[in-house]
C-alpha positions in Angstrom: 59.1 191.1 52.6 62.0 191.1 54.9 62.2 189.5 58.2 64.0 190.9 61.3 65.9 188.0 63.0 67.8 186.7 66.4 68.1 186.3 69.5 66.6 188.2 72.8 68.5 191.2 73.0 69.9 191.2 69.6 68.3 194.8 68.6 65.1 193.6 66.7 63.0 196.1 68.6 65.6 198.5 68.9 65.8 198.3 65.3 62.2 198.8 64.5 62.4 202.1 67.2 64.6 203.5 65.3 62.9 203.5 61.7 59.9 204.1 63.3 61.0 207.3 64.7 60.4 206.3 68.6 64.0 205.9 69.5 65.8 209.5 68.0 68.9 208.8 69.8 70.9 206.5 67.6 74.6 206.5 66.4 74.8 206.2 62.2 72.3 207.1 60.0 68.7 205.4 59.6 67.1 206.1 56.6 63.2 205.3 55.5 61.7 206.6 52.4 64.9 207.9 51.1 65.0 210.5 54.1 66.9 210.1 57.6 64.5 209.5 60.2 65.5 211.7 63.0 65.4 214.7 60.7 61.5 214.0 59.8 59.0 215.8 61.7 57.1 212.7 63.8 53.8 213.3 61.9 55.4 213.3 58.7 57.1 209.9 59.0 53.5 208.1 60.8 52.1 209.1 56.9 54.9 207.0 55.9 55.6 204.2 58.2 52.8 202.6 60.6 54.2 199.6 63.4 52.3 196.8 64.6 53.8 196.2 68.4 54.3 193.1 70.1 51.0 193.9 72.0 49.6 197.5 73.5 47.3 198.0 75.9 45.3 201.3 75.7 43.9 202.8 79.4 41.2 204.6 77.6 37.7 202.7 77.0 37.9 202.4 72.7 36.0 200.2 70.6 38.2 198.3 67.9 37.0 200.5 65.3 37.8 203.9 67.1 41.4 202.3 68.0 41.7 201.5 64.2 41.0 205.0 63.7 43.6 206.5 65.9 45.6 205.5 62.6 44.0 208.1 60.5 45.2 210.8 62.7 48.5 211.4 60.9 46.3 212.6 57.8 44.5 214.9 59.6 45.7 218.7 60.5 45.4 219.4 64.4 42.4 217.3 65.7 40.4 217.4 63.2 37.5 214.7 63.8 37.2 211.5 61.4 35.4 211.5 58.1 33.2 208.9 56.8 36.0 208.4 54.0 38.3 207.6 57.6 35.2 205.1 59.3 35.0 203.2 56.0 38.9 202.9 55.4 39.0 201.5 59.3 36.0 199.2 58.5 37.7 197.8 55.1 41.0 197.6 57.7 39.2 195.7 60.2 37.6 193.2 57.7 41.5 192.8 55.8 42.4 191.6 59.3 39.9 189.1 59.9 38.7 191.5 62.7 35.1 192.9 61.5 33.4 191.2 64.2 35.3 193.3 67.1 34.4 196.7 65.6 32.0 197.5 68.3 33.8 195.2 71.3 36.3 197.3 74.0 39.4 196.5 73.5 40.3 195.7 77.1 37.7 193.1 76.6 39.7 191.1 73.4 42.0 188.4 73.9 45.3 189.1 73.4 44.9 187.7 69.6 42.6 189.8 69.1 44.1 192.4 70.3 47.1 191.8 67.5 44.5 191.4 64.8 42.8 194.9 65.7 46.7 196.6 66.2 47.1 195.1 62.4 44.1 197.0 61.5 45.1 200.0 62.4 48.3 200.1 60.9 46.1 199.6 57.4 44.3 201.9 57.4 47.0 204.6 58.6 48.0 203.8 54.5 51.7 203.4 55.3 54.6 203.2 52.7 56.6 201.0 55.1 55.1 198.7 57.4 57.2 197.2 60.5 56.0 194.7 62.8 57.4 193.8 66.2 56.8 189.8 66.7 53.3 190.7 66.2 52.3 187.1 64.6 53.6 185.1 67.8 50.4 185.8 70.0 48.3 184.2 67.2 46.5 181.4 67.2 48.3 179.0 63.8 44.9 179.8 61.7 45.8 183.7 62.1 49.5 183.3 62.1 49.2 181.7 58.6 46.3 184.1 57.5 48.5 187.2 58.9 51.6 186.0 56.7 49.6 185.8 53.5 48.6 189.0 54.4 51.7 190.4 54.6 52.6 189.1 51.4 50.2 190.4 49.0 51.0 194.0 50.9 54.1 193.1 49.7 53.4 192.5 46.7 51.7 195.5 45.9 54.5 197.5 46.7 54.3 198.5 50.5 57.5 197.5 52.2 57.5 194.9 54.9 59.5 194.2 57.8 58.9 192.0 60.4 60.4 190.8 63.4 60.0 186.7 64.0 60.8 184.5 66.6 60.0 181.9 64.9 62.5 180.9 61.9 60.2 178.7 60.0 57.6 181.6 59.3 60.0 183.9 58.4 61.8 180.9 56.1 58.5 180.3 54.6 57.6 183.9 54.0 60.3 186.1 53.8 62.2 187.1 50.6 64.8 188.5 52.5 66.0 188.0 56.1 68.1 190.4 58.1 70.2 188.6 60.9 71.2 190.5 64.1 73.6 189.2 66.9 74.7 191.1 69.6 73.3 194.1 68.6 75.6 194.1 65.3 74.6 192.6 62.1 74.9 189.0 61.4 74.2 188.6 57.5 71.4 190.3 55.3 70.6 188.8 52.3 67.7 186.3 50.4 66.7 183.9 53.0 67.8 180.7 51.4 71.4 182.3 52.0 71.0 183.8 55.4 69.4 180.5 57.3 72.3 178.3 56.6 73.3 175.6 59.9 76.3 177.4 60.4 75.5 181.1 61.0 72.3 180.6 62.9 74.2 177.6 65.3 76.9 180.6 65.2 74.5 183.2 66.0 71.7 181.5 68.4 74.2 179.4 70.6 72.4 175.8 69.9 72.5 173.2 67.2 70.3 174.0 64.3 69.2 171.5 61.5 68.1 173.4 58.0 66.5 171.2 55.5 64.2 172.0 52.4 60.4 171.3 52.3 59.4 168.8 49.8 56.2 170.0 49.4 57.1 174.5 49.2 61.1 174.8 48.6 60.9 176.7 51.5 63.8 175.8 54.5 62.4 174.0 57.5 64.3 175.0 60.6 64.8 172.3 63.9 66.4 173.2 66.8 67.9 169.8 68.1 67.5 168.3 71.2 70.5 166.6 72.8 69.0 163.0 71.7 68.9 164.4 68.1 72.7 165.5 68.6 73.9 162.3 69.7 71.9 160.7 66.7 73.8 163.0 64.6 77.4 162.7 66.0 77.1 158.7 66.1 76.2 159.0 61.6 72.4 157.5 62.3 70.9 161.3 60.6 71.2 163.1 57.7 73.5 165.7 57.5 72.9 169.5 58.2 72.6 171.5 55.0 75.6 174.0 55.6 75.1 175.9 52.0 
């Protein structure tokens, strides 16, 4: 699982465009599946690679489950109609994401968390080889963020390739086996996580003092943005030092 880090404007969605096939126009090469993306037909690379957006809003008047099957439609040839194989691989999608309950609710009528959880759906069942996800945790209540995130990891684990964008540094710490660093629309560092999050490069790279420590209780790094009180603590020897390896 590999988390797409920075700040705003860094490229994270840019980046996600790009492998996803949305944004064509790109200098360099962008490669997914072992193929360059602008030189795969569009249908061809939605079998491969599904995204989960920040948020989407849809004008027409679907259900959850008929939005969740809008990701079957890169399987099908023309407009071919859903079969019950389709309705009970969108069902089992749903229920993955903690959404089975919405199946039959509009999706104009979900709350915005929802919304994400139903979006995650539909990426599942659309059966990718790559998934990306565009800060699509950070609308989520902490019980779904947390239930997302283990989510995300046993898709990992089962060899579907994950890359998400995260604001926030402590998920993606806590989570991610590798992280991916932008700044500036150039990148930053790209390596395992306990490598990439050191005090130096992200104060370098997100313009703010940044305290890195381990958690006792996971091994994981827990990252604190300091506040000018916790700066002057610092500066006058009353803290504990920044880890800076």
């Amino acid at each position: 699982m590999v988390g797409l880090l920075g700040p705003n404007g860094s490229g994270k969605t840019s980046l996600v465009r790009v492998l996803s096939g949305v944004l064509r126009q790109y200098s360099g090469g962008a490669r997914v599946c072992g193929e360059e993306v602008r030189a795969t037909p569009q249908r061809e690379l939605a079998r491969r690679v599904a995204v989960v957006p920040h948020d989407a809003r849809v004008e027409f008047p679907f259900t959850a489950l008929e939005v969740v099957l809008l990701g079957r439609h890169p399987h099908h040839a023309g407009f071919a109609f859903e079969a019950a194989r389709d309705i009970e691989l969108a069902r089992t999608a749903l229920a993955r994401a903690g959404a089975a309950a919405l199946a039959d609710r509009p999706l104009g009528e979900l709350s915005t968390g929802e919304r994400q959880r139903v979006l995650f759906a539909r990426a599942l069942a659309q059966e990718p080889r790559v998934l990306l996800l565009d800060e699509a945790v950070s609308a989520l209540d902490l019980r779904y963020q947390v239930e997302l995130c283990d989510r995300l990891r046993e898709i990992a684990a089962a060899g579907t390739a994950v890359v998400s964008v995260f604001h926030d540094l402590n998920l993606a710490a806590e989570y991610c086996d590798r992280v991916l660093l932008l700044h500036a629309g150039r990148l930053a560092a790209f390596g395992p996580t306990a490598e990439v999050l050191t005090w130096a490069r992200l104060t370098e790279v997100y313009e703010t003092e940044i305290y890195v420590d381990v958690n006792d209780l996971t091994g994981s790094l827990v990252v604190t943005p300091l506040s000018s009180r916790a700066r002057r603590a610092l500066a006058a020897g009353r803290g504990p030092s920044p880890r800076v390896d």
